[in-house]
N, C-alpha and C positions, 0 to 999 in steps of 0.2 A: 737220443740225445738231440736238445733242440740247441742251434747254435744262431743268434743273429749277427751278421756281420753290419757295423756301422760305414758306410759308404756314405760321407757328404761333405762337404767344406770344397772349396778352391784349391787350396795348398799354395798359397800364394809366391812359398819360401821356394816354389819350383818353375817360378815367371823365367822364361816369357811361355814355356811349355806349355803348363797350366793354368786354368784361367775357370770361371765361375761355369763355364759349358764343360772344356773337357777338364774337368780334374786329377791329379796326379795321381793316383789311384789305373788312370788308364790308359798313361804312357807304356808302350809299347818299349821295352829297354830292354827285359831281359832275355839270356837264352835257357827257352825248354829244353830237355832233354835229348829232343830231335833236332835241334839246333835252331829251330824256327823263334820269332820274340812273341812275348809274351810281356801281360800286365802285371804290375801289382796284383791286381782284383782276381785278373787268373790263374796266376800263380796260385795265391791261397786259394782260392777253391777248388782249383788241381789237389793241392797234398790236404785240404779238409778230406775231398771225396776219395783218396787213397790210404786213411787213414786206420782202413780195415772194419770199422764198425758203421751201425746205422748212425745218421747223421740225416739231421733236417735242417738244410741250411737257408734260412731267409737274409733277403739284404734289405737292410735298413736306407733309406734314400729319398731324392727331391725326386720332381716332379722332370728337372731340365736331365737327370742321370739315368733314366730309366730305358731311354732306347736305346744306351749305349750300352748299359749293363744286359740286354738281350742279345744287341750285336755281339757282346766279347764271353757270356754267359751260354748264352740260346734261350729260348722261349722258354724253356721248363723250369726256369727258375724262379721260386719265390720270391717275390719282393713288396715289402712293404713302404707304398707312397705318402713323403709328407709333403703336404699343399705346397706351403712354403718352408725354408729352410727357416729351425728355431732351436740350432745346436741339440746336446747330445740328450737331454733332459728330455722335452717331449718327445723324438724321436723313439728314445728306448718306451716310454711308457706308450705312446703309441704302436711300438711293433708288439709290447705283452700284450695287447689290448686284442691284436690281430690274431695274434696266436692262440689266446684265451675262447676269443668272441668268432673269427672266419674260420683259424684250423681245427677247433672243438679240443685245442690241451689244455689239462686238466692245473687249472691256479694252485695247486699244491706241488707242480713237480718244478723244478730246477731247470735254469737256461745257463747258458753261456752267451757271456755280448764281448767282442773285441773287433780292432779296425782290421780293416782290409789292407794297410802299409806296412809289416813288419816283415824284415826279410830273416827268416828262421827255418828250421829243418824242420824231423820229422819230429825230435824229442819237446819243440813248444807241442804238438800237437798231441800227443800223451799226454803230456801236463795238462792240458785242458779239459783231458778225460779225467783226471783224478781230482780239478780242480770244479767238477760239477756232480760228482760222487762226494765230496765233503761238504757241497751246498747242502745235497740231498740229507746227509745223516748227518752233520754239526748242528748246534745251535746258533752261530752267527749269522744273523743277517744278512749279510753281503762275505764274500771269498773272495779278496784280489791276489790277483798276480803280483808279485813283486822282484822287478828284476836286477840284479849286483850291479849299481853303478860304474861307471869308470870315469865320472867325472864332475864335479859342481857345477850347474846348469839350470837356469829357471824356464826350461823348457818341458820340463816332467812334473811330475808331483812327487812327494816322498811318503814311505811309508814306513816307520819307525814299530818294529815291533817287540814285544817282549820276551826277549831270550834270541838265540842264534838256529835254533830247529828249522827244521823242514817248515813246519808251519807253528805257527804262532798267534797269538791275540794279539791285534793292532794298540799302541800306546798314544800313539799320532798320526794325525795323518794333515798334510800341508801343501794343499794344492798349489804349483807353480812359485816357490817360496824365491825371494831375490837370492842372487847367486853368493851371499856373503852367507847365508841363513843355511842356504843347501849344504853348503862345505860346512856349516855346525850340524845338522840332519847328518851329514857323510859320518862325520869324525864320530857319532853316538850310534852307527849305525843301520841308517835307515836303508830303505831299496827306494827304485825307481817305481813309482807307477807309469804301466806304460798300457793304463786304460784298458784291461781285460781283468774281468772276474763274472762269478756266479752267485745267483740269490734264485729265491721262487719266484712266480709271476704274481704272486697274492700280494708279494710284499711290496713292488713296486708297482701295483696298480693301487693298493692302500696311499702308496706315495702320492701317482697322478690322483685319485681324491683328494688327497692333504693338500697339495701345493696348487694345482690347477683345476681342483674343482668337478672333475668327472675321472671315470673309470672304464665307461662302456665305450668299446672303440667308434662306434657311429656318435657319438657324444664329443669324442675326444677333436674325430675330424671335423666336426662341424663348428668347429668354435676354435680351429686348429690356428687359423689365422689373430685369434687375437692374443694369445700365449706372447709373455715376455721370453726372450732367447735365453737358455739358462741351461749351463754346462749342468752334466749330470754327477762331476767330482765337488762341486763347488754348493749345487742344490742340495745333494744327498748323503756323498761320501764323507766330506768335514764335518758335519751334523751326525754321524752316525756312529752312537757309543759301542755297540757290539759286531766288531768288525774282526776278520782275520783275513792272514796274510800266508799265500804258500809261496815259499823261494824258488825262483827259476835262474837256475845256473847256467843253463844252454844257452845255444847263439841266438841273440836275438837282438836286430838292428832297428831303430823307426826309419821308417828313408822318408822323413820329413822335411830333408835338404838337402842341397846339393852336394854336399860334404858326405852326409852317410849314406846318399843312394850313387853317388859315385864308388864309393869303395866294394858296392854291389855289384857293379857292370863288369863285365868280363871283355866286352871290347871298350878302345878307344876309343874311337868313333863310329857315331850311328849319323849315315848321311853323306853330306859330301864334302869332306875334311880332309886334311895332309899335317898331320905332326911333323917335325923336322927331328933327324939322334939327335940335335942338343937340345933337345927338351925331354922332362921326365913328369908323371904323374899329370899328366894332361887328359882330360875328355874332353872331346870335340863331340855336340849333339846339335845337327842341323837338320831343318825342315825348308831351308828353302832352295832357291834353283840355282845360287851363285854356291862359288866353294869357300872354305874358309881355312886358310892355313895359317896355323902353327909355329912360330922359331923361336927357340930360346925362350921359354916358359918351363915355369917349375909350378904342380901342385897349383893349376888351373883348371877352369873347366869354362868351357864358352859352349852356349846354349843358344841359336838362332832361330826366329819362327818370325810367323805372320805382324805376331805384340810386338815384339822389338829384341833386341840383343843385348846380350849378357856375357861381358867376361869379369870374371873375379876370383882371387883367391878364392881356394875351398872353402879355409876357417873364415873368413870373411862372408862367404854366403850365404850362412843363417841370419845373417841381418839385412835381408833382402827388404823384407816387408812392409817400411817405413816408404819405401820409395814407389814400388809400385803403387802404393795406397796414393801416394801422388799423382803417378804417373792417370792414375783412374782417375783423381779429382778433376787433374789438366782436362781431362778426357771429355769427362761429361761437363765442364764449360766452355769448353771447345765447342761441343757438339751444341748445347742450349744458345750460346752467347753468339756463335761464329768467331773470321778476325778480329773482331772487338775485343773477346775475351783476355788477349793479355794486358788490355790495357786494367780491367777490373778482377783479375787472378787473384786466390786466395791467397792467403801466407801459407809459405810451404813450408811443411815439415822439414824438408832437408834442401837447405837454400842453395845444395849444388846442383841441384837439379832443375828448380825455377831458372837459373841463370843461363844453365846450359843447354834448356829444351822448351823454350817458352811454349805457351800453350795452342798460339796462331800459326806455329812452325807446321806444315803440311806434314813434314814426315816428322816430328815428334811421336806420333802415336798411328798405326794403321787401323781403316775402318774396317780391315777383314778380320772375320771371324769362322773358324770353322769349325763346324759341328760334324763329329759324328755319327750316322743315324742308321737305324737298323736297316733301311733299304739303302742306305749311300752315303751323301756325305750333301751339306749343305753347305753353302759358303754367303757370308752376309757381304755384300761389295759398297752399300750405302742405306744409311739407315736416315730417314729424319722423321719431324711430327709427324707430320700426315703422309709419309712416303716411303718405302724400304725394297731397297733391291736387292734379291739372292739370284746365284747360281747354284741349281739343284742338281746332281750327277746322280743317276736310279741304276742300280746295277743290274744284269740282265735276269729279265724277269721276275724285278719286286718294283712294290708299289706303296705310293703313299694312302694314308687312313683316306675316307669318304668322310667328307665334311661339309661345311660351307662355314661364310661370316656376315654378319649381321651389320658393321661400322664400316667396310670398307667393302674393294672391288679387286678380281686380280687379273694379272693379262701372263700369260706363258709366250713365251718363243720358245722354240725348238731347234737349236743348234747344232744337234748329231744325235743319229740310234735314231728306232723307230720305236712304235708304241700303240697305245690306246688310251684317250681321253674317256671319261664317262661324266657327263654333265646334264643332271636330274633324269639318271637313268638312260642317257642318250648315249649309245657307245660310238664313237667317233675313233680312227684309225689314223695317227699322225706321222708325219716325217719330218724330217730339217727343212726350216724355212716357216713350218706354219707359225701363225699366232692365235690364240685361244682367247678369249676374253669371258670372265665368270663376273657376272656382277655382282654383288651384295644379295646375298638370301639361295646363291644357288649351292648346289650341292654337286661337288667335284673329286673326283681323284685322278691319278692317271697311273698307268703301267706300263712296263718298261716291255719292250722286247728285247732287242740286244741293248745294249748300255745304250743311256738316255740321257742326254743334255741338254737344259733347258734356263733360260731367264725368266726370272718371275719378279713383276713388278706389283704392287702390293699397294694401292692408293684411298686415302679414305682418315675419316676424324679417329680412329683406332687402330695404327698397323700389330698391335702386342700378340701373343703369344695368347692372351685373359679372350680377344674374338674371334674365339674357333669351337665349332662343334659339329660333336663326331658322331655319324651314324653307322648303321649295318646295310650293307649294299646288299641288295634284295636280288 
């Protein structure tokens, strides 16, 4: 059974947590069975791989998610990279493409594709056996899932099927319909789509030929960059006359917000928080060093990090998203413009927030960012054109890829732990105190011995991500 899991997007609706590096998907919230926390993304792939059969699980994913999904996965995990994020559409035709063309399966057998966020037991994961056994022998082209609403929301899509059965031939289907339309889809009967189903790989590499032009996965990546962004309910599912639908009755939550991935958690607070008894239905989830207390709140949830903070009603918090999208606009003219910027600020979406965080305000927006990476943790402290400073923490005994860049220069300090530098095959032996300097064209890595902390100053007409390449250390 080949299963892709889709892993991509920000999650924006889970700010200031998640952000365009770490996405919600690999918040650390909930408790494993040994009581230790765990991800989204781990979680389900815990109960995929205890679901008693064979299972081939790939994750579908960018470029910026990939070392995270090793740190919280392990290296043995399949995964298939797209360049740049272009939502669900090429993605999925991209990962058959992988599967078809790198893992040798065969374009006539049946896949499962669904996200890595739903919080469900062991009975979604049966359904998914039975819902890639009806790909296999039915005639419909596509098998979605479709799940009992409990509520009108144009946060789903609906799937209106023919008759009340276990499974059924789809009548309609209405990607993300405004919430007056949903409650007419409710009242006639429809389910929720909540973005998992099964089809062949034939079928949807037929599709990436139709819509995008190629099929073969070295075809698909090399051109992957020019692809318009285009959901795969909206490209394929609404267009699509022979469709069926199997009912899933069991628990199954999106934790798409802060409302349904609250009602998941089993502690209060994660961090350093103090509820007061006159308060009820409160999470407190903080990430930073100061504490944050709680009195007299009902049916909140205050979230702290690096971005900024959040407190708001639950039901209130699915509409997060207008604001952050500001908050990032402030952001990068802040960062392009300097203090000038508030004097030439865009119009904002939601004018309580130009009012009350102008764009020049220092602490309006933090320039930290931090990534998690499979050898540690990065942290970005200033970024500009031609300049960007991290703090890089290597944990004991990993190391960064061998590389070098081509547009700029970097210089290391070494702040604590000891290690080894290796600069064009030179192995140098460092401690706290030293300073390193790589020019442009050289080729570097370093390794940790006991934990490693280092600044790295990053100078030159290109600090991006796009001026790096990576060799094999001989």
């Amino acid at each position: 059974m080949n299963i892709i899991l889709l892993s991509g997007g920000s999650g924006k609706r889970l700010w200031p947590l998640s952000n365009d590096i770490r996405s919600k998907q690999f918040l650390q919230l909930f408790r494993r069975p040994d009581g230790a926390y765990e991800s989204m993304i781990q979680r389900v792939y815990r109960q995929l791989n205890n679901i008693g059969i064979q299972t081939h699980i790939t994750v579908a994913t960018n470029e910026k998610q990939v070392s995270e999904i090793h740190r919280q996965l392990g290296n043995d995990v399949d995964v298939c990279v797209e360049p740049v994020m272009k939502d669900t559409f090429p993605a999925i035709a991209l990962s058959a493409a992988y599967l078809v063309d790198q893992k040798g399966v065969k374009p006539t057998e049946s896949i499962v594709v669904c996200p890595v966020d739903p919080m469900v037991t062991s009975e979604y994961f049966r359904a998914l056996i039975a819902l890639q056994y009806q790909s296999e022998v039915g005639n419909a082209n596509i098998v979605l899932m479709g799940m009992e609403p409990s509520y009108a929301t144009d946060k789903y899509g609906y799937i209106l099927p023919e008759g009340d059965g276990k499974l059924a031939m789809v009548k309609s289907f209405k990607e993300k319909p405004s919430r007056d339309q949903a409650q007419k889809f409710m009242d006639e009967g429809a389910l929720w789509n909540g973005g998992v189903f099964a089809l062949k790989l034939k079928y949807i590499l037929d599709k990436a030929q139709e819509i995008l032009g190629y099929r073969a996965y070295k075809d698909l990546l090399a051109h992957y960059e020019r692809f318009a962004e285009m959901s795969f309910d909206y490209a394929v599912v609404e267009k699509e006359p022979n469709l069926q639908v199997m009912r899933f009755s069991g628990e199954w939550a999106d934790m798409g917000t802060w409302n349904t991935l609250t009602k998941a958690m089993t502690d209060s607070v994660v961090g350093n928080g103090v509820i007061d008894d006159t308060s009820s239905g409160v999470q407190i989830l903080n990430e930073l060093d100061v504490p944050v207390l709680a009195m007299g709140l009902h049916n909140v949830v205050i979230s702290a990090s690096q971005e900024g903070i959040l407190v708001s009603d639950k039901e209130s918090s699915s509409n997060i998203k207008p604001f952050v999208d500001d908050f990032e606009q402030m952001f990068h003219v802040q960062k392009a413009q300097g203090p000038k910027a508030q004097e030439e600020k865009p119009q904002s979406k939601t004018q309580e927030v130009a009012s009350v965080a102008p764009v020049a305000a220092p602490a309006a927006v933090s320039n930290d960012t931090i990534e998690e990476k499979s050898w540690g943790t990065l942290k970005i402290m200033d970024s500009e054109e031609d300049s960007k400073t991290l703090k890089l923490t290597l944990k004991d005994g990993a190391s960064i890829s061998y590389h070098n860049h081509k547009k700029h220069d970097e210089i290391w300090v070494v702040i604590s732990g000891e290690g080894e530098a290796i600069l064009d095959e030179k192995h140098n032996i460092i401690k706290k105190g030293d300073i390193i300097t790589m020019k442009s064209g050289c080729k570097h890595t370093i390794k940790a011995g006991k934990e490693l902390k280092l600044i790295e100053i990053q100078l030159g007409e290109d600090v991006s991500e796009n001026d790096k390449e990576k060799f094999d250390l001989m």
